[in-house]
DORO-182537 format. One record per residue (C-alpha): residue number from 1; residue in three letters; chain; x, z, y. Coordinates in steps of 0.1 Angstrom, whole numbers, plus 2048, in hexadecimal, padded with zeros to 3 digits. Example, Ala and Ser with C-alpha at 12.3 -4.5 7.8 and 13.67 -1.06 7.14 Angstrom:
REM residues 2
+------+------+-------+------+-----+-------+
| resi | resn | chain | east |  up | north |
+------+------+-------+------+-----+-------+
|    1 |  ALA |     A |  87B | 84E |   7D3 |
|    2 |  SER |     A |  889 | 847 |   7F5 |
+------+------+-------+------+-----+-------+
This chain:
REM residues 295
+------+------+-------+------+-----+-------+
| resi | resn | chain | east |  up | north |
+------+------+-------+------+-----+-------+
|    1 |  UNK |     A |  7AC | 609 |   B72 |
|    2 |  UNK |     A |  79E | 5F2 |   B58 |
|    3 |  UNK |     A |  7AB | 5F3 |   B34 |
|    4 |  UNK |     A |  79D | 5D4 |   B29 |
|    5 |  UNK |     A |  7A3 | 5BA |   B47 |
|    6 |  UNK |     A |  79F | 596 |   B40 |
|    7 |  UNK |     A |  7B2 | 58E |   B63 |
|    8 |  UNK |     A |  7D1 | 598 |   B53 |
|    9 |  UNK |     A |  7E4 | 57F |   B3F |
|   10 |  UNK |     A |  7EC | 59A |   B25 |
|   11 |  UNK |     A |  7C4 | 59E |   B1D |
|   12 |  UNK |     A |  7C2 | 57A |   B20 |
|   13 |  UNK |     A |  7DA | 56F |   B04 |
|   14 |  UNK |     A |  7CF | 591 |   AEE |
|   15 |  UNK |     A |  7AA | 580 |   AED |
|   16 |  UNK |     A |  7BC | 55D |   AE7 |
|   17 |  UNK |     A |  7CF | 56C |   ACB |
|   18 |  UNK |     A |  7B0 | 57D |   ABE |
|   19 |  UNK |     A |  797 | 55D |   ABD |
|   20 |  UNK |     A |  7B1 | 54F |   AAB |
|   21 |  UNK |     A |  7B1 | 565 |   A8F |
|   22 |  UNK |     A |  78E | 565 |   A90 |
|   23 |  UNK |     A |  787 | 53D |   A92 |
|   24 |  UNK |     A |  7A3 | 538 |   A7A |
|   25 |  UNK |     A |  794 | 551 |   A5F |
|   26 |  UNK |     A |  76E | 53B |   A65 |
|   27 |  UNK |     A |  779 | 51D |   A4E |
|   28 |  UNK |     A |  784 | 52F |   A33 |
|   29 |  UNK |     A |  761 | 546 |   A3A |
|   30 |  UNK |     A |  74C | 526 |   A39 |
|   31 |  UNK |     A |  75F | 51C |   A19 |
|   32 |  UNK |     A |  751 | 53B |   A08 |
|   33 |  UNK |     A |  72E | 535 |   A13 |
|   34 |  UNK |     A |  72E | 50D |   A0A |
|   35 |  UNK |     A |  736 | 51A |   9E6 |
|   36 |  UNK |     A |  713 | 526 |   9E1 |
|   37 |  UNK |     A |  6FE | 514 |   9FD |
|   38 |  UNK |     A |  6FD | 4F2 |   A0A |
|   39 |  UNK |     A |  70F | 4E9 |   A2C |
|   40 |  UNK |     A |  6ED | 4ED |   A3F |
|   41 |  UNK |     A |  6E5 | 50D |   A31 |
|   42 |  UNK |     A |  707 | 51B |   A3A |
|   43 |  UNK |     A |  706 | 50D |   A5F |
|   44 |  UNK |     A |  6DF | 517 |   A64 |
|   45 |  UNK |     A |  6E8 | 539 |   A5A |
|   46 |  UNK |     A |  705 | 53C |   A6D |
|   47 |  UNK |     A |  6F1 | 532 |   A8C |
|   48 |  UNK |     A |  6D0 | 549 |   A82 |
|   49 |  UNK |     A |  6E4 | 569 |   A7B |
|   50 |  UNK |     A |  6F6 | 566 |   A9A |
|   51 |  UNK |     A |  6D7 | 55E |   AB1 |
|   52 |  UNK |     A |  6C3 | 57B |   A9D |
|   53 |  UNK |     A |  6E3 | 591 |   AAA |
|   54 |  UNK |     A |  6E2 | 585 |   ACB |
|   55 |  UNK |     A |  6BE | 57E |   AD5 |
|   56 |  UNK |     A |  6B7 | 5A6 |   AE1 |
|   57 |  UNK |     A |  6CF | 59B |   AFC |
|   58 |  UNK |     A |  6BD | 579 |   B04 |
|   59 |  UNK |     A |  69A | 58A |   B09 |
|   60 |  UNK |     A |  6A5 | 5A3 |   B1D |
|   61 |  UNK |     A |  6B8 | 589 |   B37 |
|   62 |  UNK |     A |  6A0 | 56D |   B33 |
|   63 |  UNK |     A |  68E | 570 |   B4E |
|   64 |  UNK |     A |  6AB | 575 |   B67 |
|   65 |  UNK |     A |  6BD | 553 |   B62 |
|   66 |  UNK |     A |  6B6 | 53C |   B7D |
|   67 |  UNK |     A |  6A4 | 51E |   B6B |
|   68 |  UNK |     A |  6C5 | 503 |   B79 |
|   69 |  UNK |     A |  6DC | 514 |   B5E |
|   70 |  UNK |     A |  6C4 | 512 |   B42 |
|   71 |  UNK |     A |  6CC | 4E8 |   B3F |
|   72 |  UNK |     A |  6EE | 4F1 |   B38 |
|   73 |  UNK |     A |  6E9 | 514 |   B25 |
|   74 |  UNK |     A |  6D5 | 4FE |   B0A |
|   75 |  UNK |     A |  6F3 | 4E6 |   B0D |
|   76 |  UNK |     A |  708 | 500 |   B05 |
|   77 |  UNK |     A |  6F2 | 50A |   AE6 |
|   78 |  UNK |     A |  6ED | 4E7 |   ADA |
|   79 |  UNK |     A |  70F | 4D2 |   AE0 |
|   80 |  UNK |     A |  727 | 4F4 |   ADE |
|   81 |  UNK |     A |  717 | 50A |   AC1 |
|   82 |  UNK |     A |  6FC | 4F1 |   AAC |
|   83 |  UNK |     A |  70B | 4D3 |   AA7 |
|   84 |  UNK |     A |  72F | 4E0 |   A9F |
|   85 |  UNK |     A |  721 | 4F6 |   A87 |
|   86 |  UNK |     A |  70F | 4DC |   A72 |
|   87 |  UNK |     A |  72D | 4C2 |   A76 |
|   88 |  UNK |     A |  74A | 4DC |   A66 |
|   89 |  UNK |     A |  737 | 4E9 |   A4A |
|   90 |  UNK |     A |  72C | 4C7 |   A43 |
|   91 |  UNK |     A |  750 | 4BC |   A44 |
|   92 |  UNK |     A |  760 | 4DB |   A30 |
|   93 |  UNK |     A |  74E | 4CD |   A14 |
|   94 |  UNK |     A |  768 | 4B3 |   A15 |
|   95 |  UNK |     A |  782 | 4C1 |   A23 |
|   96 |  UNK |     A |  79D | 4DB |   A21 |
|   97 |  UNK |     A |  798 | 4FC |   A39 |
|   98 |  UNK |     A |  7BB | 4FB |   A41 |
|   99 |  UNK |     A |  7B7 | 4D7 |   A4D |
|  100 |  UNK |     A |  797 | 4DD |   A60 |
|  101 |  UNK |     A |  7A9 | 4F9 |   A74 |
|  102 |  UNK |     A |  7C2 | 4DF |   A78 |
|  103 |  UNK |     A |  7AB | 4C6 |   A86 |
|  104 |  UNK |     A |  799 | 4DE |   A9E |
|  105 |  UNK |     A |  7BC | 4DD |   AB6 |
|  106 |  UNK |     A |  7AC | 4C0 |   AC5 |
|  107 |  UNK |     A |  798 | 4D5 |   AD7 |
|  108 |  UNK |     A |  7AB | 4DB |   AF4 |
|  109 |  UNK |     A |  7B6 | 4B2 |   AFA |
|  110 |  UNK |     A |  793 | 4AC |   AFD |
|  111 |  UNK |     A |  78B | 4C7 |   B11 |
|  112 |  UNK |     A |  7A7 | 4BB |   B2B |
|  113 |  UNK |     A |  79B | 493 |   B2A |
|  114 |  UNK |     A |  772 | 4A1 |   B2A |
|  115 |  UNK |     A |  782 | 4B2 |   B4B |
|  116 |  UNK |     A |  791 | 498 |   B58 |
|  117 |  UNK |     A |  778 | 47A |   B55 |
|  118 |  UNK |     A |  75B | 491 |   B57 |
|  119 |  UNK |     A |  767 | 4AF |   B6F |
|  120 |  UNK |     A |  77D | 49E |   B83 |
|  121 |  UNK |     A |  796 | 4B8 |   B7F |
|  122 |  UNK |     A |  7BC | 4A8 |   B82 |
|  123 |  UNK |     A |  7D4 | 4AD |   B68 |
|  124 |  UNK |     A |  7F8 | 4BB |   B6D |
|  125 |  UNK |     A |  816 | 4A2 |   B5F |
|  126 |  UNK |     A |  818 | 4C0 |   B48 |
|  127 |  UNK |     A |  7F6 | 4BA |   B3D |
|  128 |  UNK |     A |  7F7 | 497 |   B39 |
|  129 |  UNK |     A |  81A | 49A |   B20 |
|  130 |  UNK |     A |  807 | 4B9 |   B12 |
|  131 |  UNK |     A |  7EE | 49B |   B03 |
|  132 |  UNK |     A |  804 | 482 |   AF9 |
|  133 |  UNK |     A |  815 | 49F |   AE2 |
|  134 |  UNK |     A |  7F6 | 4B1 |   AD7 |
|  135 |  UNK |     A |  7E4 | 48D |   ACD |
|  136 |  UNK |     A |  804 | 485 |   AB8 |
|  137 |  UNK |     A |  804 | 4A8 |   AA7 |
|  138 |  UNK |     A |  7DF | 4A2 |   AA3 |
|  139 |  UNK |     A |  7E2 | 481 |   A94 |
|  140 |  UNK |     A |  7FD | 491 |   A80 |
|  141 |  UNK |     A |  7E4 | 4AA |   A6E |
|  142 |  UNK |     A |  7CD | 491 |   A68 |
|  143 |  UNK |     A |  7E1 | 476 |   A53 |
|  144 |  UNK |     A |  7FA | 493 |   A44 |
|  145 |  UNK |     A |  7DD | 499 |   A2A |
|  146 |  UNK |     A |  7DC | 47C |   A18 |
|  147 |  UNK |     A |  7BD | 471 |   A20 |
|  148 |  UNK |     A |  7A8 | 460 |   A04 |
|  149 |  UNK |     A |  792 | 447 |   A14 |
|  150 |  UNK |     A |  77C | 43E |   9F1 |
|  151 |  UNK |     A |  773 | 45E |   9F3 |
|  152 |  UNK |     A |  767 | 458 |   A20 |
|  153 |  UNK |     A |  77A | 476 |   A23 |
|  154 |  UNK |     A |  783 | 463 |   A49 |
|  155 |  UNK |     A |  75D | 468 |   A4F |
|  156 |  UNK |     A |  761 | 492 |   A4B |
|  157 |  UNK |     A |  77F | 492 |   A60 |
|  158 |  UNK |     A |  76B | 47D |   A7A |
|  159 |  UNK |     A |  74D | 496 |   A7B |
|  160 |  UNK |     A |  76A | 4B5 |   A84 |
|  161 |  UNK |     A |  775 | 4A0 |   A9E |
|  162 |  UNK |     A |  753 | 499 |   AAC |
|  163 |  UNK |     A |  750 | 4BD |   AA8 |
|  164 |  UNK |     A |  772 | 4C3 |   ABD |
|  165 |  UNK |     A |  762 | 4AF |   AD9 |
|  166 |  UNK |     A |  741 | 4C1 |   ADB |
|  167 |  UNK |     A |  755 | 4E4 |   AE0 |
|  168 |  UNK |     A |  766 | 4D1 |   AFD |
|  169 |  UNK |     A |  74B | 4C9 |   B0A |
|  170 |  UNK |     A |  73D | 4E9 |   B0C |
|  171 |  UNK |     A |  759 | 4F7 |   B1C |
|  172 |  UNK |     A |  759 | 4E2 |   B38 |
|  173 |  UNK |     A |  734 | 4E8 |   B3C |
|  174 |  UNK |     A |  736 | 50C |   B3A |
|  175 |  UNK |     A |  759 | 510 |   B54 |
|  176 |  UNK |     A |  748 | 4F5 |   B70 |
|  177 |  UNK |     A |  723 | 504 |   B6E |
|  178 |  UNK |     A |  720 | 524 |   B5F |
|  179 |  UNK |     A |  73C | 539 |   B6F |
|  180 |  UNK |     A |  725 | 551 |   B81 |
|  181 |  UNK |     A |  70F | 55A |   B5F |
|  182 |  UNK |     A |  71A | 577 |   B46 |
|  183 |  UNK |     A |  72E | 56E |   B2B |
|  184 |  UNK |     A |  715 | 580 |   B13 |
|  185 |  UNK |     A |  6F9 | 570 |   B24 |
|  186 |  UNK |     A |  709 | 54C |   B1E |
|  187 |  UNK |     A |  70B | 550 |   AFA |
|  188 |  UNK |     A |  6E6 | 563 |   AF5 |
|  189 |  UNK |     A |  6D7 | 54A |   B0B |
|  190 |  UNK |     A |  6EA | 52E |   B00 |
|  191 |  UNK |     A |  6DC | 535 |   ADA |
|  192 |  UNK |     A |  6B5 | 538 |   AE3 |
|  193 |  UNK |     A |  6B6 | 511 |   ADD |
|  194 |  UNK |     A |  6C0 | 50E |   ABE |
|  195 |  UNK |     A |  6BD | 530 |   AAB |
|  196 |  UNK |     A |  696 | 52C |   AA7 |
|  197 |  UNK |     A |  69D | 509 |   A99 |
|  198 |  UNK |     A |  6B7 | 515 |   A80 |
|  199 |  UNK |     A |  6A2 | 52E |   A72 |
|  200 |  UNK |     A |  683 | 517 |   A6C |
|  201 |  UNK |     A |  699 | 4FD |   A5C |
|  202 |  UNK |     A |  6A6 | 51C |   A42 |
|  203 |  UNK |     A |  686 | 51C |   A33 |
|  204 |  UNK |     A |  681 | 4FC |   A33 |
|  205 |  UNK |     A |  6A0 | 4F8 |   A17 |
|  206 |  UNK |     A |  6A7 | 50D |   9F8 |
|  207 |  UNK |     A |  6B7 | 529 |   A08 |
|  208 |  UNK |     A |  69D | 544 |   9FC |
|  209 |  UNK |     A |  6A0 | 535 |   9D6 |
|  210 |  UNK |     A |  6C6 | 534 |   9D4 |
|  211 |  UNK |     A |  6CB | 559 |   9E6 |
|  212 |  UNK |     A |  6B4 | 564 |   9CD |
|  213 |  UNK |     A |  6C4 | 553 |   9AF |
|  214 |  UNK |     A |  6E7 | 54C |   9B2 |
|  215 |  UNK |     A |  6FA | 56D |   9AA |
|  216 |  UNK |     A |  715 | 565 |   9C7 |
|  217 |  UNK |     A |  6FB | 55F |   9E2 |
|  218 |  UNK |     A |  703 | 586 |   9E9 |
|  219 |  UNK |     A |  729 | 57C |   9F1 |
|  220 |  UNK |     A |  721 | 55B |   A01 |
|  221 |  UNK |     A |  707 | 56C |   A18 |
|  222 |  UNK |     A |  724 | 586 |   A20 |
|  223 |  UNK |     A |  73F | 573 |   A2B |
|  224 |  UNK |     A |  723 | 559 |   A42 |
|  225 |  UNK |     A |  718 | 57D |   A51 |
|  226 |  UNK |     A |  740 | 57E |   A5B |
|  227 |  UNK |     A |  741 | 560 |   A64 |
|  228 |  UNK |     A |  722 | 563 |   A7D |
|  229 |  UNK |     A |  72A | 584 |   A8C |
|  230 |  UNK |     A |  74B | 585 |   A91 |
|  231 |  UNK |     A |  753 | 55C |   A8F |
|  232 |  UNK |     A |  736 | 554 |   AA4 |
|  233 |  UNK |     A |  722 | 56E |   AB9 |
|  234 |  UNK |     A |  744 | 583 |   ABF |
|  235 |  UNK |     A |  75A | 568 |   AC4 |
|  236 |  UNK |     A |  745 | 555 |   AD9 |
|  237 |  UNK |     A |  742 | 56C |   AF3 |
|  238 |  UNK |     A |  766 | 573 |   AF2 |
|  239 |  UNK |     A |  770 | 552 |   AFC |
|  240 |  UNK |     A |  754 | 54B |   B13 |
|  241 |  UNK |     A |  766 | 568 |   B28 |
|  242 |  UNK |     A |  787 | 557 |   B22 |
|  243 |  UNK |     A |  778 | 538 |   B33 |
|  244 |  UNK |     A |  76A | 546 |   B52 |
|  245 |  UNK |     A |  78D | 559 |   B57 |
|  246 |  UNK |     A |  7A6 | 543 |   B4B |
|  247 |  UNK |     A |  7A2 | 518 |   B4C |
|  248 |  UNK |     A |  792 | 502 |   B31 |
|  249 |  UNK |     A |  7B2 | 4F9 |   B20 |
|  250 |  UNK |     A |  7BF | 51A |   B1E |
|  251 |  UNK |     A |  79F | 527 |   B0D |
|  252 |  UNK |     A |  7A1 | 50C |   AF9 |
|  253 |  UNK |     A |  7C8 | 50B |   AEC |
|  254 |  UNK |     A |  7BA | 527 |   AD0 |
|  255 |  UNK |     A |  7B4 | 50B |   ABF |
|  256 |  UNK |     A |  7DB | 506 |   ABE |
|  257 |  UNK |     A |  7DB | 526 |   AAE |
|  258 |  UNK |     A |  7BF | 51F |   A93 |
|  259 |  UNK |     A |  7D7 | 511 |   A80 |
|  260 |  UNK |     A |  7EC | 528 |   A74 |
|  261 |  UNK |     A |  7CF | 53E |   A6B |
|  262 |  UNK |     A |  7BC | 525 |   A57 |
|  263 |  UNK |     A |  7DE | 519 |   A44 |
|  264 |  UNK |     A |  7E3 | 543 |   A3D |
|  265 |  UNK |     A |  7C1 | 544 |   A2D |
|  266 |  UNK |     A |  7C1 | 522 |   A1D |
|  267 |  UNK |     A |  7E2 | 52C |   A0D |
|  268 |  UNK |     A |  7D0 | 54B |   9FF |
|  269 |  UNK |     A |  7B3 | 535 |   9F2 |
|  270 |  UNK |     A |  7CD | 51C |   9E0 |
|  271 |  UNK |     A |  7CC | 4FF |   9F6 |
|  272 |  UNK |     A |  7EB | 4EF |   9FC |
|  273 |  UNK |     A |  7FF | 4E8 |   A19 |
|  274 |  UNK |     A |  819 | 4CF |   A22 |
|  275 |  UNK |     A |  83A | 4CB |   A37 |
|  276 |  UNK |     A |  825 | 4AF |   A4E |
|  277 |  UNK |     A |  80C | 4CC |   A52 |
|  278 |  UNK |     A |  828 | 4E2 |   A5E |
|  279 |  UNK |     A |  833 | 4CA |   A78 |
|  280 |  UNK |     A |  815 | 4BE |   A85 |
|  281 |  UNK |     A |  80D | 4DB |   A90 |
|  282 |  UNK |     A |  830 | 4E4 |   A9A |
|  283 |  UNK |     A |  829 | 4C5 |   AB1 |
|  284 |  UNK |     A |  808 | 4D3 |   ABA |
|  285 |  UNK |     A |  818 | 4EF |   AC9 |
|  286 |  UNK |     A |  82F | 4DF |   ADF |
|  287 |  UNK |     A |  80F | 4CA |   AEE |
|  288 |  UNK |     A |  800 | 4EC |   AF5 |
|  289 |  UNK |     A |  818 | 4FE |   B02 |
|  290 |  UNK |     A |  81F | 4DC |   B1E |
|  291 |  UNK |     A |  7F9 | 4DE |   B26 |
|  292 |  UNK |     A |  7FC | 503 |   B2F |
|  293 |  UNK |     A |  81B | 501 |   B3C |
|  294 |  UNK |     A |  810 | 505 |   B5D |
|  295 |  UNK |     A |  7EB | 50C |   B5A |
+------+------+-------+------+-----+-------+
């Protein structure tokens, strides 16, 4: 008998639980990094250190993979894991980590529309009211910050929503056509397309002169190895196994969970939080819990 058994619900929501600590911990992680190099630097490192990590695995498989997954294994790479990370650490410049965990519950409500219009997969009524509740709460996080738009802080909140969208995307990609590849596989695999990019763009910037120079690039490079290890490669894989045993949405309602992480750690770091935060996502989780209701 299995220990560790994914087809059990209990295993299930212990991995849910864990990817949300991990996830939620990442903002405040890319926080640290941004205060020492630029938003490209953090997310092209990010991406390099984890392909680095995972690219023993990737040679030793490559060869195996029937050549009709590799369209959607570089989809996976580019739409799931490149994009979203330039788009976040581009936004945290802007704004708040709390927020941006806030922001990434929109996850799973794109997930379920990608799925419908896309996947043809048919929604449950509970579904459907999950939506309506988890737009509201979503909307709720956005406009409970008091958004400055002088300062085109609307434009950073746009790109983590464009990020949101790419994840779901790359869910539904991964649970209709790459349900009979390894989990491990998907994420090595998935980051041959873009980790050889990311490291020729590093030294195409000032990464080299600032590590060398800036007295915190020591710390900064610390917490970005967290975040790549455990926030990326780890992670990753986790919830690519949570996908191909569970369903898109309820891989994806971690991002309810984010939250209350990110808030923890941005409370730690001095950022403030309000009583609209506190119901939005009070009103989050009631949209969740209505899409899962009878998943």
């Amino acid at each position: 008998m299995k220990f560790f058994d994914l087809n059990k619900k209990l295993w299930q929501w212990v991995i849910l639980l864990f990817l949300a600590f991990i996830w939620g911990s990442s903002f405040i992680l890319m926080k640290k990094g941004l205060e020492v190099y630029s938003h490209s630097i953090v997310a092209a490192l990010r991406l390099s250190i984890a392909f680095v990590v995972l690219v023993p695995f990737a040679i030793t498989s490559f060869k195996n993979i029937e050549i009709k997954y590799w369209k959607y294994l570089i989809f996976t790479g580019v739409i799931g894991n490149g994009i979203p990370a330039f788009l976040f650490t581009l936004a945290q410049t802007q704004v708040a980590s709390s927020l941006s965990g806030m922001l990434n519950s929109l996850t799973p409500i794109f997930a379920l529309m990608i799925g419908v219009i896309l996947f043809n997969t048919r929604p449950l009524k509970s579904q459907i009211i999950g939506i309506s509740i988890g737009l509201l709460g979503a909307a709720g996080l956005i406009f409970s910050n008091g958004l400055n738009f002088e300062k085109s802080n609307i434009f950073y909140i746009f790109l983590i929503v464009v990020a949101t969208f790419c994840y779901a995307l790359s869910v539904n990609v991964i649970k209709a056509h790459l349900k009979e590849i390894n989990s491990l596989l998907i994420t090595s695999l998935s980051f041959i397309s873009i980790g050889p990019f990311t490291i020729i763009y590093l030294f195409t910037t000032d990464f080299i002169e600032i590590s060398l120079n800036n007295p915190f690039s020591n710390t900064a490079l610390f917490y970005i190895v967290i975040l790549s290890v455990l926030g990326t490669v780890l992670a990753i894989i986790l919830f690519n196994m949570l996908i191909k045993k569970t369903s898109t949405l309820f891989a994806t309602s971690v991002t309810y969970l984010i939250p209350i992480v990110a808030i923890f750690w941005g409370l730690l770091d001095g950022e403030k939080i309000n009583i609209f935060h506190i119901i939005s996502v009070i009103i989050t989780f009631v949209g969740i819990y209505f899409i899962n209701k009878f998943r």
